[in-house]
C-alpha positions as CSV (number, residue, x, y, z in Angstrom):
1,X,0.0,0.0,0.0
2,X,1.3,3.2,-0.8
3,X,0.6,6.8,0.8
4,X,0.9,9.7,-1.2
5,X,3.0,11.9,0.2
6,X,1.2,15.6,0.6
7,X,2.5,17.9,-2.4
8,X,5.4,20.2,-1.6
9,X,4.7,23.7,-1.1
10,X,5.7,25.9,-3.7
11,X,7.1,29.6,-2.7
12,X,6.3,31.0,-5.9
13,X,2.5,31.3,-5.2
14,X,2.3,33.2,-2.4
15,X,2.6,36.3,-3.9
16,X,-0.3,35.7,-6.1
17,X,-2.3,34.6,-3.4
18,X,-1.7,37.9,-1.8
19,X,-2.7,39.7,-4.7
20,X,-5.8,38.2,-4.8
21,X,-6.6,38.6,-1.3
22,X,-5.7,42.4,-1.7
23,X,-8.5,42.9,-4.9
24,X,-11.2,40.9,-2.9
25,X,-10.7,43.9,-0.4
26,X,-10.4,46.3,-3.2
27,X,-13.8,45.1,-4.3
28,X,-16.1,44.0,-1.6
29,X,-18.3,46.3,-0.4
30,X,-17.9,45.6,3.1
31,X,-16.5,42.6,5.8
32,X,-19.0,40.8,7.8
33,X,-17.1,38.4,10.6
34,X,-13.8,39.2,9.3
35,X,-15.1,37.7,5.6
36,X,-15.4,40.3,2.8
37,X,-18.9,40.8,1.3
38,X,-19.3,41.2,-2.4
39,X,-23.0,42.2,-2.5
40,X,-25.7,43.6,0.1
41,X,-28.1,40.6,1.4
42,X,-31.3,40.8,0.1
43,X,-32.6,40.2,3.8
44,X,-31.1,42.8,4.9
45,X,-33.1,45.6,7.3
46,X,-32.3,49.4,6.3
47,X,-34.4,51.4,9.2
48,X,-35.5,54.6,7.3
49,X,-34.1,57.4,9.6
50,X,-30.4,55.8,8.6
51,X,-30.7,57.2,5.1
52,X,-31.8,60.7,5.8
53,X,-29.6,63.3,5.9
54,X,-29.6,66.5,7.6
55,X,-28.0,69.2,6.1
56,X,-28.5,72.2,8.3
57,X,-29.1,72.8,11.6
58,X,-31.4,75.6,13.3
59,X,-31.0,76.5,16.7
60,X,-35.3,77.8,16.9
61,X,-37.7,78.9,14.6
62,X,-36.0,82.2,14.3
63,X,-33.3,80.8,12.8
64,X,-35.0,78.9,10.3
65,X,-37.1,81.7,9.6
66,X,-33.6,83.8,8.9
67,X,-31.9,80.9,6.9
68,X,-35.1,80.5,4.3
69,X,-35.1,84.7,3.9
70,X,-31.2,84.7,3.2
71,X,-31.0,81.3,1.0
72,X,-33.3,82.8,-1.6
73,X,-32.0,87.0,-1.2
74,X,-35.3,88.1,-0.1
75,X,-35.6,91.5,1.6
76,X,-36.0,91.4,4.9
77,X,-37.8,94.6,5.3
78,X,-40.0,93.3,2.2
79,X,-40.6,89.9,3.4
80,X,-43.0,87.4,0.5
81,X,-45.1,86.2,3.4
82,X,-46.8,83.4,0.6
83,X,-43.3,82.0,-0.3
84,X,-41.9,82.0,3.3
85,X,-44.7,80.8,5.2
86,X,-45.9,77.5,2.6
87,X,-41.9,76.8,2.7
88,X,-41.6,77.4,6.9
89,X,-44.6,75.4,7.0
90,X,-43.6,72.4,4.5
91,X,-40.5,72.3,7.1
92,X,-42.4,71.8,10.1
93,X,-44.5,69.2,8.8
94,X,-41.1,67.4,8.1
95,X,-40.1,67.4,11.9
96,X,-43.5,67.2,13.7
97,X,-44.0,63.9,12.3
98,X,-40.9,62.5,14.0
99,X,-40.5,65.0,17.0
100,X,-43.7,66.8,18.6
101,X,-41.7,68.4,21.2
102,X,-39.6,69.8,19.0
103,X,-42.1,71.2,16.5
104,X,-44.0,72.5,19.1
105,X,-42.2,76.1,19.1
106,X,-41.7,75.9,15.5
107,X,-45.8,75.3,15.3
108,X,-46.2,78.6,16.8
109,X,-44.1,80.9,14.6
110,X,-45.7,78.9,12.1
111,X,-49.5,80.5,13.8
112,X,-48.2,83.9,14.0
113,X,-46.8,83.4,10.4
114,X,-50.5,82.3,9.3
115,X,-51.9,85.3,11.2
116,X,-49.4,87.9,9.5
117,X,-50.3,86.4,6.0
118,X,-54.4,86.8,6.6
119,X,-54.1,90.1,8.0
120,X,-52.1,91.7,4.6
121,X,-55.0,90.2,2.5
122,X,-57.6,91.7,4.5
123,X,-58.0,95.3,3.4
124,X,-56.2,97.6,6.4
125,X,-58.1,99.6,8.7
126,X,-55.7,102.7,9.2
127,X,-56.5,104.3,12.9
128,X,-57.7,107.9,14.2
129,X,-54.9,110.3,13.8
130,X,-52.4,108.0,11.8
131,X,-51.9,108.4,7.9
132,X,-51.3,105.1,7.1
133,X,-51.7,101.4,8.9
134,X,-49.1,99.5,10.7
135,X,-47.3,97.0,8.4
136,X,-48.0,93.2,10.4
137,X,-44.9,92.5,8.9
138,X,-42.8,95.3,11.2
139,X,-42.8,92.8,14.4
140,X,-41.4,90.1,13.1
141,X,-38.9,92.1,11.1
142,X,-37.8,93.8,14.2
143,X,-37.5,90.3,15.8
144,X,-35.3,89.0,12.9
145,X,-33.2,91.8,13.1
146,X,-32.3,91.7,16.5
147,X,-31.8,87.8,16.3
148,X,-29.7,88.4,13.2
149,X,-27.4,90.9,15.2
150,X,-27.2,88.4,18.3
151,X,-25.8,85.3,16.4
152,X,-23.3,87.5,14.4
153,X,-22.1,88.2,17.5
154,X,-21.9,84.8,18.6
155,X,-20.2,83.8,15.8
156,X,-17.5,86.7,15.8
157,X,-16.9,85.9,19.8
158,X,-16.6,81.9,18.9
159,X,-13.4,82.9,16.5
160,X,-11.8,84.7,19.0
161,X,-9.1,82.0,20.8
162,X,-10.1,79.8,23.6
163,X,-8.9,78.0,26.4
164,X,-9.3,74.2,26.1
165,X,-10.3,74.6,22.5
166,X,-8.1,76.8,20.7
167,X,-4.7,76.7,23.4
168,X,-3.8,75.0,26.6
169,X,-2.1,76.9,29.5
170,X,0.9,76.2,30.0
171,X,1.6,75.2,33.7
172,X,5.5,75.1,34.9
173,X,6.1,72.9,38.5
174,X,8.9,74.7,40.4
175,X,10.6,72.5,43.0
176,X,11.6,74.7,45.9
177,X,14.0,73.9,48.3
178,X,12.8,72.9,52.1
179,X,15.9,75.6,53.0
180,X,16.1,78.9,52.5
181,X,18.6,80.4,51.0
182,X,20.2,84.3,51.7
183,X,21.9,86.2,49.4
184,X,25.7,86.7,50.4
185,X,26.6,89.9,51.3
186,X,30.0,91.1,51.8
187,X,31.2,94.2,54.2
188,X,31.6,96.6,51.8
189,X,27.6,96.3,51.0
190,X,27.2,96.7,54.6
191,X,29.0,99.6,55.5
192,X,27.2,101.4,52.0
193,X,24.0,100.8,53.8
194,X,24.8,101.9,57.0
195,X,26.5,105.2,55.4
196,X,23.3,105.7,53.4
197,X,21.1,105.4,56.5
198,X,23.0,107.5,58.4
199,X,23.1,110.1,55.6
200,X,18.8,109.9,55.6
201,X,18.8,110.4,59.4
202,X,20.7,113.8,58.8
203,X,18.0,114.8,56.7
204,X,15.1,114.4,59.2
205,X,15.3,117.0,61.8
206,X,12.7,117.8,64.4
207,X,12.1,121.6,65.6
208,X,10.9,121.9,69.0
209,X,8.3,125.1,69.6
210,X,8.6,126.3,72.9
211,X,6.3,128.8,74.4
212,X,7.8,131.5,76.8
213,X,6.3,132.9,79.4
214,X,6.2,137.1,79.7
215,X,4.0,138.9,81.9
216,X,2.4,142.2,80.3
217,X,1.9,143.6,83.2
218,X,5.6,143.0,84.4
219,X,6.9,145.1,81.6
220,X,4.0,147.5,82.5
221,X,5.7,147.6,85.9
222,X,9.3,148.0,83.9
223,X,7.9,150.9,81.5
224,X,6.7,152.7,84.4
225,X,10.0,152.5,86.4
226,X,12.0,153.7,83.3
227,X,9.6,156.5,82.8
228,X,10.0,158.0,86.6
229,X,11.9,160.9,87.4
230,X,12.5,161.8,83.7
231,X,10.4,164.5,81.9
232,X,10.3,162.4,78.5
233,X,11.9,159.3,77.5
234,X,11.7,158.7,73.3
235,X,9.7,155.6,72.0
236,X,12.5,154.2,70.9
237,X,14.7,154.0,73.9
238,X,12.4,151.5,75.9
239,X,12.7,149.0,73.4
240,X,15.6,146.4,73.9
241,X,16.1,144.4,70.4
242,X,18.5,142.2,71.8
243,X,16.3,140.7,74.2
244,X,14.2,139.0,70.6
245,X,10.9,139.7,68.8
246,X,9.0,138.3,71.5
247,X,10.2,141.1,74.4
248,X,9.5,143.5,72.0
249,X,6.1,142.5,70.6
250,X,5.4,142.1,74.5
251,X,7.0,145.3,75.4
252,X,4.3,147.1,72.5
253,X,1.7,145.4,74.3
254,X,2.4,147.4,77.6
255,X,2.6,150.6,76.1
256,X,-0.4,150.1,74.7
257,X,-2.4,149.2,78.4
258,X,-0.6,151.7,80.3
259,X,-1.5,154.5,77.4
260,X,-5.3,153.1,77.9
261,X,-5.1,153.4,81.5
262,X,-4.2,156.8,80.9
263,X,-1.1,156.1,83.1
264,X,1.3,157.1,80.2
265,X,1.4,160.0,77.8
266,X,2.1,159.7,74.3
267,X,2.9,162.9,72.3
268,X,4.5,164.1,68.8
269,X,5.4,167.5,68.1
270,X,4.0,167.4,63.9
271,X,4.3,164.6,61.7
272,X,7.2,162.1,61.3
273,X,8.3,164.0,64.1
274,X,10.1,162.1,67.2
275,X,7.4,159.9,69.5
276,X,8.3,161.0,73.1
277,X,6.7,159.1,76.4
278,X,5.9,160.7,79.7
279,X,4.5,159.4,82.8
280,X,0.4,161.1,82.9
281,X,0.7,164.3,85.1
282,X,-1.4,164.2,88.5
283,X,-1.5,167.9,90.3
284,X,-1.7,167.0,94.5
């Protein structure tokens, strides 16, 4: 009995089994289990939301509102409430029948949309003391405007660099040492600083105001005993400018009371003559 021995493996072959292997992937359509698949299976379930593609989306009924006005150029101050409100509306009855919540709010721009279109065909009724009616358009162009101002904002402030989006902040760990370490300083810095404060000290000095005591009526006393025994005495002999300003203003001061008192006598020949002093003159 004989066995046939298995054939020998020929090296030559391998690359075009590669080959092939690489154009089945080339051409399949997709891999099921690791296997390549060459056609769909006809029993194969497709739900219908899969297929359907949306291509914008609108943050509220504004929006959409805004989107269908500048996709077609309209004139927003002019709006074509026919054209706008049967496309709005075709809109909405695409998302109410797969989300009621949703087209809830988009229902009732869709009312007030109605209501704006049935009020230009009726024939306006223009009030006492205006020339002509309220367009029912000016609301909801007001509305648009200001919506249309708020999102280009939005949009300029969302190019404008931010953290965790646009750039990471950059954080550095410094280790620091459990020790502290001083600046040397040699004696040459220390003596500058201690000549430097020394020179600021010089510049703060305090002045002391002392208040000295004189007695009017002690150089009353002295004015009186200067004037005795003398038959005048000038004005400017009982002053004593050595003694400071003080003595002096004091000594004025005394004059003055003992020339109220009518104790002293004060008397000038004529003008920008000599000022001579006299004790007052009492007859016994």
């Amino acid at each position: 009995m004989e066995v046939a021995s298995p054939p020998e493996h020929d090296a030559s072959t391998a690359p075009a089994q590669g080959g092939e292997q690489a154009l089945a992937e080339q051409v399949a359509l997709a891999r099921l289990y690791g296997q390549p698949l060459f056609k769909i299976p006809a029993d194969l379930y497709i739900p219908p939301d899969a297929l359907e593609v949306f291509l914008d989306a609108f943050e509220g009924p504004l929006d959409l509102l805004l989107y269908l006005i500048r996709k077609q150029n309209f004139n927003i101050l002019d709006i074509p409430m026919v054209d706008v409100t049967a496309q709005y509306l075709g809109y909405v009855e695409e998302i109410r029948s797969r989300n009621l919540e949703l087209a809830a709010e988009y229902l009732l721009m869709a009312a007030m949309l109605i209501e704006i279109k049935s009020r230009m065909l009726l024939p306006p009724k223009p009030k006492e003391g205006e020339e002509e009616p309220d367009d029912p358009r000016a609301e909801l162009v007001r509305r648009l405007l200001e919506y249309e101002k708020i999102k280009l904002a939005a949009q300029q402030l969302n190019t404008l660099p931010q953290q965790g989006r646009d750039f990471v902040q950059a954080q550095v760990f410094i280790e620091q040492s459990l020790q502290p370490r001083f600046p040397d300083v040699s004696i040459a810095e220390l003596q500058a600083a201690w000549r430097d404060i020394l020179r600021r000290a010089k510049l703060v000095q305090h002045h002391h105001i002392t208040r000295e005591a004189l007695s009017v009526r002690e150089y009353m006393s002295h004015i009186v005993r200067r004037l005795q025994g003398q038959r005048f005495v000038t004005f400017e002999s009982i002053f004593t400018p050595e003694q400071g300003r003080a003595v002096l203003v004091v000594t004025f001061i005394a004059l003055l009371e003992l020339a109220k008192e009518t104790l002293v006598e004060i008397t000038q020949a004529e003008a920008f003559a000599p000022i001579y002093l006299r004790l007052t003159y009492t007859p016994a």
